[in-house]
C-alpha positions as CSV (number, residue, x, y, z in Angstrom):
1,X,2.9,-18.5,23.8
2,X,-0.1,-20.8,24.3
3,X,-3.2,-20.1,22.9
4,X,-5.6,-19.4,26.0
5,X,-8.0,-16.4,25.2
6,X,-10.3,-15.1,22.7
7,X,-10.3,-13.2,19.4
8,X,-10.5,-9.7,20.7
9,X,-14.3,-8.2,19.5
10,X,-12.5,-4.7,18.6
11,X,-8.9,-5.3,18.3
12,X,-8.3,-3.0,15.7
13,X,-10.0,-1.8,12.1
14,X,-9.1,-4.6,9.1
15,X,-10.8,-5.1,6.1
16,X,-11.7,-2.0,4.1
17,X,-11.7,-0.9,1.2
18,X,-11.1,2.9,0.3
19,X,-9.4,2.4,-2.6
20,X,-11.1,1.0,-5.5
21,X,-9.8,-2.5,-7.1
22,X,-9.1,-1.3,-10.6
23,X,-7.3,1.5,-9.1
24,X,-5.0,-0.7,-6.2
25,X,-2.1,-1.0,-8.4
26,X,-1.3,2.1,-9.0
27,X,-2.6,3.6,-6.1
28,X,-1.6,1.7,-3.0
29,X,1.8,0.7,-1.8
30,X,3.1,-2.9,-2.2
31,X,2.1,-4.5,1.0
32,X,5.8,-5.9,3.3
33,X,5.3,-9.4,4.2
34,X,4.9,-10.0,8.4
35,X,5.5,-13.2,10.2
36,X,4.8,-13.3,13.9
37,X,7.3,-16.0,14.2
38,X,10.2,-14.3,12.8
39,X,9.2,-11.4,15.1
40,X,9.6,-13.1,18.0
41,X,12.8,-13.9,16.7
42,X,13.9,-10.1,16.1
43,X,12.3,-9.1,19.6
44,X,14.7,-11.7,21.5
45,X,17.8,-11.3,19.1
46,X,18.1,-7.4,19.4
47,X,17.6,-7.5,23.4
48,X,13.8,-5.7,22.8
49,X,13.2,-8.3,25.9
50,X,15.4,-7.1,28.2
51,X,13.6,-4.2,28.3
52,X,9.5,-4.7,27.3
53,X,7.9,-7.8,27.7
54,X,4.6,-9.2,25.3
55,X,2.0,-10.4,28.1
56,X,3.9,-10.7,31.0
57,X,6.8,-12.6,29.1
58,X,10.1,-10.1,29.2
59,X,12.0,-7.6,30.8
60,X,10.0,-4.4,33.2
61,X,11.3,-1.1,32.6
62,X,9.5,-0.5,29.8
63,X,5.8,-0.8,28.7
64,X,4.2,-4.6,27.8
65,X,3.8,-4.0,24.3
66,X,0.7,-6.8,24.3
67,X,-1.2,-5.2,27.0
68,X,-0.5,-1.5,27.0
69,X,-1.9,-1.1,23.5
70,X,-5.5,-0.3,23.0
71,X,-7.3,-1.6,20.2
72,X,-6.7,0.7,17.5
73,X,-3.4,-1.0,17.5
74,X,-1.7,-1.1,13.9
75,X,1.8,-0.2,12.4
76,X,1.1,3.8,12.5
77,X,0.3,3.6,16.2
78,X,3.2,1.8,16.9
79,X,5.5,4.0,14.8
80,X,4.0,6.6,16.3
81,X,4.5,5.4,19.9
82,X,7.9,4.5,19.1
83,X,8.9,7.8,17.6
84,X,7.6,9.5,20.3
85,X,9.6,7.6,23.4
86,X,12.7,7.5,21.2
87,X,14.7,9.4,23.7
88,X,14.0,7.8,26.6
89,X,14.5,4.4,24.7
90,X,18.0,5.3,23.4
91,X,18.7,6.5,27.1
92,X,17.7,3.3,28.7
93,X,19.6,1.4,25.4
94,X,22.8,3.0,26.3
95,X,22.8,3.0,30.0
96,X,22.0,-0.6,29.8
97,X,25.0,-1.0,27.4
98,X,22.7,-2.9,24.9
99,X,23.8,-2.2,21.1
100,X,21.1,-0.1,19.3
101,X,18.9,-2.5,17.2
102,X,18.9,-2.0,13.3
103,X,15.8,-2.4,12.0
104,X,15.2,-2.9,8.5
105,X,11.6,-2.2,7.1
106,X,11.0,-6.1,7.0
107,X,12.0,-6.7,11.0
108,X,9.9,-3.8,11.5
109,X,6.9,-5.5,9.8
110,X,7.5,-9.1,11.7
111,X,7.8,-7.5,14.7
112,X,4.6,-6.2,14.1
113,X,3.0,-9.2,13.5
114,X,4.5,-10.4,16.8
115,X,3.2,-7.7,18.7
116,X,-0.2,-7.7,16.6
117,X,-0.8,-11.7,17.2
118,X,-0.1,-11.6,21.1
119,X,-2.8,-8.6,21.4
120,X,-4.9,-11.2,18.8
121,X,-5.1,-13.7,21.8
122,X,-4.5,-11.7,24.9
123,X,-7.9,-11.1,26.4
124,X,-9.5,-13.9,28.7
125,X,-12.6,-14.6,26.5
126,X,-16.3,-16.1,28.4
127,X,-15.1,-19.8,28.1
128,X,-18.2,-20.7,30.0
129,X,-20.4,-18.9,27.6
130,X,-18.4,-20.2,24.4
131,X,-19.5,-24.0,25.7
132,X,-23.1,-23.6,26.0
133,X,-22.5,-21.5,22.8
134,X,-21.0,-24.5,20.7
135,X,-23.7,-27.3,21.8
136,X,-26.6,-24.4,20.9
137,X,-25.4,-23.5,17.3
138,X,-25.3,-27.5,17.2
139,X,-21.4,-27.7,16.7
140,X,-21.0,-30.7,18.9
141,X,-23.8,-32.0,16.5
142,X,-20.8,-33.0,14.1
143,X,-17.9,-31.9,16.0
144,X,-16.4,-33.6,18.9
145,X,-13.7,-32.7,21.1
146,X,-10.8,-35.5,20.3
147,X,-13.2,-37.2,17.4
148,X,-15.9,-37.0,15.0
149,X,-19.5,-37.4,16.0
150,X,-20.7,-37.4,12.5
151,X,-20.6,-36.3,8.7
152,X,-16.6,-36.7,9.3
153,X,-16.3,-33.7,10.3
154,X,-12.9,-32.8,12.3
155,X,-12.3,-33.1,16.2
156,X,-12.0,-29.9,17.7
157,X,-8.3,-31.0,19.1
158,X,-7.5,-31.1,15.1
159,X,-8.5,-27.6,14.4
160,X,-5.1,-25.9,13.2
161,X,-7.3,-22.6,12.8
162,X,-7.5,-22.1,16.5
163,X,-4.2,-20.8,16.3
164,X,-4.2,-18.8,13.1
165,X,-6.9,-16.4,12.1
166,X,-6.9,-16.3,8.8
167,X,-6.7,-20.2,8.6
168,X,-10.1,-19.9,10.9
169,X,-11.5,-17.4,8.0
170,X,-10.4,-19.6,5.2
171,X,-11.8,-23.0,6.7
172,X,-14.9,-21.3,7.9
173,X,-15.7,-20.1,4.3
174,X,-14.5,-23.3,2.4
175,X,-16.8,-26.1,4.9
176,X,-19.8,-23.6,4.7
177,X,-21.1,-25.4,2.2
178,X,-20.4,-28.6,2.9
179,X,-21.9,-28.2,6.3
180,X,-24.7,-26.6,4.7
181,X,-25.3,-29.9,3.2
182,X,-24.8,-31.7,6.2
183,X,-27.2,-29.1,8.5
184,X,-29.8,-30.3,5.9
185,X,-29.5,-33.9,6.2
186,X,-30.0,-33.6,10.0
187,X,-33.0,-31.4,9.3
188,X,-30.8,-28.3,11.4
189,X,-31.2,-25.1,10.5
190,X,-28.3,-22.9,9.2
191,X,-27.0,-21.7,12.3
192,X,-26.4,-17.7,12.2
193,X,-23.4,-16.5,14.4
194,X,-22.6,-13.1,15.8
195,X,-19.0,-12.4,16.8
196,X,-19.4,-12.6,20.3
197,X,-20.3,-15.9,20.0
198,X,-17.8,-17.1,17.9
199,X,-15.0,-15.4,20.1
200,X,-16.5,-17.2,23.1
201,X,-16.6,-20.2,21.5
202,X,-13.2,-20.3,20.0
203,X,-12.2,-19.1,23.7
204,X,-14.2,-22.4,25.1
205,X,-12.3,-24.8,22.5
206,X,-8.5,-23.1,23.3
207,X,-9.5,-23.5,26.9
208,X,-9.4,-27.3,26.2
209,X,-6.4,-29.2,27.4
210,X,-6.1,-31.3,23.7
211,X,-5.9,-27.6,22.6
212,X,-3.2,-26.3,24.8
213,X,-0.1,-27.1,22.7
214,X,-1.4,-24.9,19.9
215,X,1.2,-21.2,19.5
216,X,-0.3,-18.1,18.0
217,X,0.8,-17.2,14.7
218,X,-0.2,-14.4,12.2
219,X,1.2,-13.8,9.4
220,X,0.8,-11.8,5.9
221,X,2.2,-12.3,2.5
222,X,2.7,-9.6,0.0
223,X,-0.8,-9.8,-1.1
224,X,0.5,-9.5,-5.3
225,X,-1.6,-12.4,-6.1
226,X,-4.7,-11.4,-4.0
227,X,-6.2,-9.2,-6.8
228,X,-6.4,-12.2,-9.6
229,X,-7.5,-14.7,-6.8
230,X,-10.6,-11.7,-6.2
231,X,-11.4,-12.1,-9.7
232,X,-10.1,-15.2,-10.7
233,X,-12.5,-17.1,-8.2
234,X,-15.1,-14.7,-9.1
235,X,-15.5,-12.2,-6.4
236,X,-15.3,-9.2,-8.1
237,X,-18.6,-10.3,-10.3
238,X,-20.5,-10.2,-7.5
239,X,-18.8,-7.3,-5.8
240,X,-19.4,-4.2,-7.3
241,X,-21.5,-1.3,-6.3
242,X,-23.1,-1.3,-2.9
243,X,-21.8,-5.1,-2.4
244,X,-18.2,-3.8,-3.2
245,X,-16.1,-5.0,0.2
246,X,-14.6,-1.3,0.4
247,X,-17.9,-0.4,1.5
248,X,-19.2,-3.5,3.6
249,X,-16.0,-4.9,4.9
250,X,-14.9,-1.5,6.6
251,X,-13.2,-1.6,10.4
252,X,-14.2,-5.4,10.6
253,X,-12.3,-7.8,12.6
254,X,-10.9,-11.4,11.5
255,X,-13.2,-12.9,13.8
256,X,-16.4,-10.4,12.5
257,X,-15.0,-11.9,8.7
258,X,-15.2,-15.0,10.1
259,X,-18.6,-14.6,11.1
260,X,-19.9,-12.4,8.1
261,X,-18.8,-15.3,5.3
262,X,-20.0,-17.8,7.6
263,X,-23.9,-16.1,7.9
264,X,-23.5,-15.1,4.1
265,X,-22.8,-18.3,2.6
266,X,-26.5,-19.8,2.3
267,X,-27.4,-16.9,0.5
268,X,-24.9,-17.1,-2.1
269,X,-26.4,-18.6,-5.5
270,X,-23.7,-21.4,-6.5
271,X,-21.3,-23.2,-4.4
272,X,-18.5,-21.1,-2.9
273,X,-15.1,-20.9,-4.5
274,X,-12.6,-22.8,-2.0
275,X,-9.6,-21.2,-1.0
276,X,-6.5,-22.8,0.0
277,X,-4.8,-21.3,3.2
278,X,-2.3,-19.4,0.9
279,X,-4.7,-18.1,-1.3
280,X,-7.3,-16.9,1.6
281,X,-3.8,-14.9,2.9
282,X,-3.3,-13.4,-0.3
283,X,-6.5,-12.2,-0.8
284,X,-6.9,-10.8,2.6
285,X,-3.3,-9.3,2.3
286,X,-4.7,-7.6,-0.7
287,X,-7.8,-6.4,0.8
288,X,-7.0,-6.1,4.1
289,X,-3.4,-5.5,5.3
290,X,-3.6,-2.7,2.4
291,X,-6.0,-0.5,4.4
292,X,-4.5,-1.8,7.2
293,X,-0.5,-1.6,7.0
294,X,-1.3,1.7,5.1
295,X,-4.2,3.8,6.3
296,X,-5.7,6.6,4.6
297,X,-3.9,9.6,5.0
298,X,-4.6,13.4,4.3
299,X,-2.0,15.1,1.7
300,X,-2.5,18.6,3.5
301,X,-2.7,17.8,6.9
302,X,0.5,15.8,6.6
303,X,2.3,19.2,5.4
304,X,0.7,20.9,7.9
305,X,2.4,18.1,10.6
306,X,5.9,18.5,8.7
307,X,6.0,22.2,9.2
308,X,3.9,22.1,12.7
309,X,6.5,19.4,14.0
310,X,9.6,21.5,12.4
311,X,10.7,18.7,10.4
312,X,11.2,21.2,7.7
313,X,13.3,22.7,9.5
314,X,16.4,20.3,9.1
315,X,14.9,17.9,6.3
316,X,13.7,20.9,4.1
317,X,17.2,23.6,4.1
318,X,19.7,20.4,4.2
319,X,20.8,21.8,8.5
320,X,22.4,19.0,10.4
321,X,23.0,16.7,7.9
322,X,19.2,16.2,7.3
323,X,18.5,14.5,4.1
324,X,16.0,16.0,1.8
325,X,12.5,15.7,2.4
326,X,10.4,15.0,0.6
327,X,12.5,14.3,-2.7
328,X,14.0,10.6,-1.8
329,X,12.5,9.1,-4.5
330,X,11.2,6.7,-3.0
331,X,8.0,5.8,-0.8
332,X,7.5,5.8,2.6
333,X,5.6,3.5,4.8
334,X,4.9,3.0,8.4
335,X,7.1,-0.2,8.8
336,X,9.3,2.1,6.4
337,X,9.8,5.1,9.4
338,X,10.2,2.8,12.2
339,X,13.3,1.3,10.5
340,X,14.3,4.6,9.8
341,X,14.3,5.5,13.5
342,X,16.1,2.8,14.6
343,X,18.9,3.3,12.3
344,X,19.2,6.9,12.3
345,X,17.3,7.8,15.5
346,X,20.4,8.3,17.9
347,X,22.4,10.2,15.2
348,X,19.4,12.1,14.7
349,X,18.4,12.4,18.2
350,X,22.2,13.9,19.7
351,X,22.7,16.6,16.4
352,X,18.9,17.7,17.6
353,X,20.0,18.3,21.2
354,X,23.6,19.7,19.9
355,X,21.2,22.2,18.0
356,X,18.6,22.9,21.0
357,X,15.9,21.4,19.0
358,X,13.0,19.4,20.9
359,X,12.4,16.2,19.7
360,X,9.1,16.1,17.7
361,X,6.6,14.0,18.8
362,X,3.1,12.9,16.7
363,X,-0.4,13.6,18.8
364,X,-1.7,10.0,17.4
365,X,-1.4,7.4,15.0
366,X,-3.3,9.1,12.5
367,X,-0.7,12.5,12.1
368,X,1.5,9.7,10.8
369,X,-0.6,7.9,8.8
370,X,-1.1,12.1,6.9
371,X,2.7,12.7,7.2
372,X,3.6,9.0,5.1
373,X,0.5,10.7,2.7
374,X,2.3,13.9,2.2
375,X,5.7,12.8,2.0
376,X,4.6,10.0,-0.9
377,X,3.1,12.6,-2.6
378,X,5.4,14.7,-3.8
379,X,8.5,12.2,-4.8
């Protein structure tokens, strides 16, 4: 897909923190790796195209799954949207004589990061704003479209972060210095950005044609390593208390993280840490996709939604060949149900209507972010 639009402002809640670092071992669920590229690779190979398209690219009996979202958009949401269409999916599966896809919690987490990085770079951003935009921060100062005006600094046409937004976080917080330095030498002032001027300029500079063979990607990684690169490069000595990021890194955007570490940087005391692109991905795996993947849920209300929603009914007694629930051993995750509905959903879905039992359906996102929360907490 080619990168033509802007990082959305509000595209859904990222960085936070409500779980506290010494506690995110044991606390938090490992964090399943996401590739947008592989998910592209899942939504073609299991015929999800035949069907939905991702901005205008696909098949039109079902929804567009890179417009019709809004921007809450994470993995709950989509399990939840998923689980609740189910029937009418398997319906239109089986009269279109397409095999029903089996989803393993990993293709549920790249496709994901498909769906997630085409809604990243969906919305038409205020190109002509971005352009005045970059020549009044003084970017073109430096930075020129297929060179470099001066200080070295790369051509725009070389920026490999256009397409990638935690590549844009990571080289935005590693040159702050540098261009600091540079600012100073040219007797500039640091240039403070908010986010709707970065998103217009980064929609200015993918407007470009020596831009327009860059391809979104997203991506996460496990985030194991993320917690000794926080204290390993020194984060967590400054972060503690009211600067702790669970508390001033909450609902942010890549794009506002872009900005925030950009605008902070001249106050820090010492020169950054720098952060290759694998680290910056771990650590904001570890921080971010936590929260993110895995959002706070509440233990009662999740009961109340297995009871309210019958599933005790069948996954409680043992009725229908229900296995027990809770009691797998095991714990659950959003990425975690939608494989489990797309391996057991038709089974599921025909001994339901053999027993003249409605299929349940969740009110929003967040009923199963609680239900994950209750069932995890009584394995």
């Amino acid at each position: 897909m080619r990168v033509k639009a802007v990082f959305m402002r509000k595209l859904l809640p990222v960085i936070a923190g409500g779980i506290l670092l010494c506690h995110a071992r044991a606390a938090v669920l490992p964090v399943i790796p996401g590739d947008s590229a592989r998910g592209a690779r899942i939504f073609e190979s299991e015929q999800c195209v035949r069907c939905h398209a991702v901005n205008g690219r696909g098949g039109r009996i079902g929804l567009d799954l890179g417009r019709s979202v809004n921007r809450g958009y994470t993995p709950a949401q989509l399990a939840s949207a998923m689980w609740n269409h189910a029937p009418v999916m398997f319906g239109a599966i089986k009269a279109a004589g397409i095999q029903t896809p089996k989803l393993s919690p990993e293709n549920a987490a790249d496709l994901f990061a498909f769906f997630y990085s085409a809604r990243f770079f969906d919305k038409p951003g205020q190109a002509a704003t971005g352009k005045t935009a970059f020549e009044e921060r003084r970017c073109g100062v430096c930075h020129g479209i297929t060179d470099s005006r001066a200080e070295g600094a790369p051509a725009v046409a070389k920026w490999e972060s256009l397409a990638d937004p935690v590549l844009l976080v990571q080289q935005m917080w590693n040159h702050s210095f540098r261009m600091r330095q540079a600012f100073a030498r040219h007797n500039i002032e640091w240039q403070i950005l908010t986010t709707d001027q970065l998103a217009d300029i980064l929609s200015y500079l993918r407007s470009l044609p020596e831009t327009a063979n860059l391809t979104a990607r997203f991506s996460n990684t496990s985030g194991q390593g993320g917690d000794r690169i926080f204290h390993d490069k020194g984060c967590a000595n400054c972060h503690v208390g009211q600067l702790a990021l669970e508390n001033r890194l909450h609902n942010m955007t890549l794009t506002e993280i872009a900005v925030d570490m950009w605008n902070h940087a001249p106050r820090m005391a010492q020169t950054p840490p720098t952060l290759t692109p694998e680290e910056m991905r771990q650590l904001l795996s570890f921080l971010w996709m936590r929260q993110f993947v895995y959002p706070g849920g509440n233990i009662s209300a999740g009961k109340q939604v297995f009871q309210e929603r019958h599933c005790a009914d069948c996954h409680v007694s043992g009725k229908h060949g229900a296995p027990q629930l809770p009691g797998q051993a095991r714990k659950y995750s959003e990425v975690a149900i939608i494989g489990a509905l797309w391996h057991h959903g038709p089974q599921m879905l025909r001994r339901m209507k053999e027993a003249g039992i409605a299929w349940p359906r969740f009110a929003n996102a967040q009923e199963v972010a609680d239900l994950i929360a209750y069932l995890n907490s009584v394995q």
